[in-house]
C-alpha positions in Angstrom: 5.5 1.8 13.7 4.0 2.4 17.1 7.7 3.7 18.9 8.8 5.3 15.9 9.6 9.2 15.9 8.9 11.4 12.6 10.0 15.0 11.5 7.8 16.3 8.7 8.7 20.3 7.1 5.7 21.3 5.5 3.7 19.4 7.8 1.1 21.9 8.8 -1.0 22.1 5.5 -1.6 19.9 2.4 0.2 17.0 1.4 2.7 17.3 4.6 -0.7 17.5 6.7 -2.1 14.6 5.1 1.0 12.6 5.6 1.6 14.1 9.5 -2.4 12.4 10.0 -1.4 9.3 8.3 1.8 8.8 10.1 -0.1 9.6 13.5 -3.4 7.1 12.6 -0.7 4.5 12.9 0.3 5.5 16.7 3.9 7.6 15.6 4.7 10.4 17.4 5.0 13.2 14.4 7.2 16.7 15.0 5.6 18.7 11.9 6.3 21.6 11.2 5.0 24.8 9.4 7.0 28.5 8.1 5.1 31.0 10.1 2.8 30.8 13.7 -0.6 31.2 11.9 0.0 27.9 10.2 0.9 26.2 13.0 -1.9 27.7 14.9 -3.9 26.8 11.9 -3.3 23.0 12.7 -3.0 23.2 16.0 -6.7 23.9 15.5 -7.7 21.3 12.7 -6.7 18.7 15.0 -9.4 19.1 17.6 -11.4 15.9 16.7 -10.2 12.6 16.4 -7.9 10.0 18.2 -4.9 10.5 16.6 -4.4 14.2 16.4 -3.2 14.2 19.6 0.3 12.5 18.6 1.1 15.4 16.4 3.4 18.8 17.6 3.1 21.8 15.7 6.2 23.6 15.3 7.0 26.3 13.7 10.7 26.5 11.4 12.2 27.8 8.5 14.4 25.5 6.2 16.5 28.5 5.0 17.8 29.2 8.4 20.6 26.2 9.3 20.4 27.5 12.9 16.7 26.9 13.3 17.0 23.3 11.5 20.1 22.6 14.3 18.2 23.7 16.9 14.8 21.8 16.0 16.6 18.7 15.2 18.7 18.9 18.7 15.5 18.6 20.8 14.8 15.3 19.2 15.9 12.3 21.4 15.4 9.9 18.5 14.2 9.9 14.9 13.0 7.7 12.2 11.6 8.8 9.5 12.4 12.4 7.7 9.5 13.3 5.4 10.7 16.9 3.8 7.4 18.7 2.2 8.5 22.2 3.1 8.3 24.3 -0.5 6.9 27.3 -2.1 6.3 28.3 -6.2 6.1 31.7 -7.3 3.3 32.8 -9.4 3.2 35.0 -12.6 6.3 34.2 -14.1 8.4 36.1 -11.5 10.5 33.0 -10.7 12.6 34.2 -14.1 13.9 37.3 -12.2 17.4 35.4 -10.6 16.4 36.9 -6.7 13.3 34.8 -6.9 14.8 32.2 -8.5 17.7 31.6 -5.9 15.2 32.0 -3.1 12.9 29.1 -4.2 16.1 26.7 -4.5 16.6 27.8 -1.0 13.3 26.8 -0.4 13.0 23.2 -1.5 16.5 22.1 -2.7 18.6 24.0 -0.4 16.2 23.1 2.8 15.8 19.3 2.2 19.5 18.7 1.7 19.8 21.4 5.1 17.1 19.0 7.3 18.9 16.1 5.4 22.2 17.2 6.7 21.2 17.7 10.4 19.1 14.4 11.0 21.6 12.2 9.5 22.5 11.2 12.8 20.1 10.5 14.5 18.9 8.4 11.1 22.1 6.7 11.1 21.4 5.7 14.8 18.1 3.6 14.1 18.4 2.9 10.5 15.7 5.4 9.5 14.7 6.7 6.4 13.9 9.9 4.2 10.9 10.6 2.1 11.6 13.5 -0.1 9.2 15.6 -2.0 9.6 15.4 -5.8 6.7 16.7 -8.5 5.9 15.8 -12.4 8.2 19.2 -12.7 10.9 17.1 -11.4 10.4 15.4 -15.4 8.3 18.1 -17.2 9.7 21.7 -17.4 7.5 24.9 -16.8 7.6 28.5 -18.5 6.4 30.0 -15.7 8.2 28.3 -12.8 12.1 27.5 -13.9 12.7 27.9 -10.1 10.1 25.2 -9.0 10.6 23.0 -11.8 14.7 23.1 -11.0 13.9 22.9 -7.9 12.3 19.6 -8.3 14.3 18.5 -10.8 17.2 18.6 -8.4 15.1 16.5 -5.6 15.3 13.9 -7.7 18.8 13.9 -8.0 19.5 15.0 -4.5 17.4 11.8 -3.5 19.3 9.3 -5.6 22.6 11.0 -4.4 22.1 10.4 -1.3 20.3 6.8 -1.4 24.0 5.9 -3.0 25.9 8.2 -0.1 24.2 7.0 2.6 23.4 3.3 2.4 26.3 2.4 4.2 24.9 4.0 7.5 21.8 2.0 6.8 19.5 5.5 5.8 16.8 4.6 3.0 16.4 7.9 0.7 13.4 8.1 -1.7 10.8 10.1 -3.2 7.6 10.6 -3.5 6.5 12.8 -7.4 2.9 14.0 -6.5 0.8 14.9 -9.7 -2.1 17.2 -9.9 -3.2 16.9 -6.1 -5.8 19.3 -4.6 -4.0 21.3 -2.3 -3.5 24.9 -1.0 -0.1 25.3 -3.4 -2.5 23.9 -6.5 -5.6 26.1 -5.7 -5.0 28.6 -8.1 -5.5 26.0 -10.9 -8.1 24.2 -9.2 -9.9 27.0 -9.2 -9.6 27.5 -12.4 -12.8 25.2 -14.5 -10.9 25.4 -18.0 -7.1 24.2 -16.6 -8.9 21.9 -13.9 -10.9 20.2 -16.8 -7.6 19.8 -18.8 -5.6 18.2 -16.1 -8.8 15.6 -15.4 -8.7 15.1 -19.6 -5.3 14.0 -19.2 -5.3 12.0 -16.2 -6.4 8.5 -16.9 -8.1 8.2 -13.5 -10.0 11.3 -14.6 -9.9 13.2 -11.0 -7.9 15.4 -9.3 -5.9 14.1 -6.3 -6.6 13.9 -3.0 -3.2 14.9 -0.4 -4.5 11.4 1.3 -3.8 9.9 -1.9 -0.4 10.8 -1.6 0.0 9.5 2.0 -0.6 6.2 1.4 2.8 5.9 -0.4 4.5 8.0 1.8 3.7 5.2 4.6 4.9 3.0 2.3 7.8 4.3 1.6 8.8 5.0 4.8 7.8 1.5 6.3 9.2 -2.0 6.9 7.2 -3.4 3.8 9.6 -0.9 1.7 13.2 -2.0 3.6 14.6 -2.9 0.0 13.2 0.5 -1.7 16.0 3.3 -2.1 16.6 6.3 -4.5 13.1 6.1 -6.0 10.8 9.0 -7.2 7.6 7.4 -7.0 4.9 9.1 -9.2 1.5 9.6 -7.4 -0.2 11.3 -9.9 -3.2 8.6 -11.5 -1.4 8.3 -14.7 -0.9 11.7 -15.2 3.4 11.1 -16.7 2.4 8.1 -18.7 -0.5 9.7 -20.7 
């Protein structure tokens, strides 16, 4: 994967960050980007030990604006793999006033088909791929997030939509369904010892995840060992939807 060029959103923190590392312990060149310039400035930091820290850019864009996405993907002389882990959730049951609601879709659904739209391309040229970001809410719905849940929900879709549209130009389109990972979006329950205990109970693997947990099948996903893999959301999630 050593000449290979990947675009991450939502590659500054978390599970993006974990798969930005992954991608650059292998010797890609990652492009990952974050929403605001204290996350980027964040990893730029984070990155100060190690090998292969120095194969990752920091960038920073916003998946609602089409004009940033243009112009981020236009500086881009080849690319590979698309990983989209840009997203947000909205606490405290906001995310049933409609305002709230539209702006997460804008978010995750909206921004993965817009990055989805502008690298096709360049994906088309070398027969690259897409790794989308699905969740157990793409399966499970949630009282207190309809827009996150929907939102995911419609990832799942979107990603076997477009395995089916764009298979012809040779572009691989899957998913990856993260379950209970510890990560700066899950922190709130994490933090919590009664919900964190509940999630373990139900988890046959009995732990939390780890956002390196989840890299590993993003690699896979995205590599040669996976050439016959399209329109899958692959749970990552140690048993969590089957228990």
């Amino acid at each position: 994967m050593t000449s290979k060029q990947v675009l991450i959103s939502g590659g500054t923190s978390g599970i993006g960050r974990a798969i930005a590392l992954a991608f650059a312990a292998e010797g890609v060149q990652v492009l990952a980007t974050g929403v605001s310039q204290a996350e980027v400035q964040a990893a730029n930091v984070g990155r100060s030990t190690g090998p292969s820290y120095g194969s990752i850019r920091n960038e920073v864009l916003e998946v609602r604006s089409a004009e940033q996405v243009a112009r981020l993907v236009a500086t881009l002389p080849r690319l590979d793999v698309l990983v989209n882990c840009a997203g947000v959730i909205r606490r405290g049951g906001v995310e049933h006033d409609p305002a709230v609601f539209a702006e997460v879709l804008d978010v995750n659904l909206t921004g993965t088909m817009r990055l989805c739209t502008a690298a096709r391309p360049l994906l088309k040229e070398s027969r690259g791929c897409v790794l989308n970001t699905a969740s157990m809410l793409s399966y499970f719905g949630s009282g207190v997030a309809p827009a996150y849940s929907a939102s995911k929900g419609g990832i799942a879709q979107l990603t076997k939509s477009l395995a089916i549209a764009w298979a012809a130009d040779g572009i691989r389109v899957n998913s990856i369904a993260p379950g209970w990972i510890e990560s700066p979006l899950t922190e709130p329950l994490f933090s919590d010892p009664v919900r964190r205990q509940a999630i373990i109970d139900r988890t046959p693997l009995a732990r939390w995840g780890q956002p390196e947990d989840v890299a590993g099948a993003a690699l896979f996903l995205c590599s040669s060992a996976a050439t016959f893999i399209t329109g899958v959301i692959l749970p990552v999630d140690g048993g969590y939807s089957i228990a």
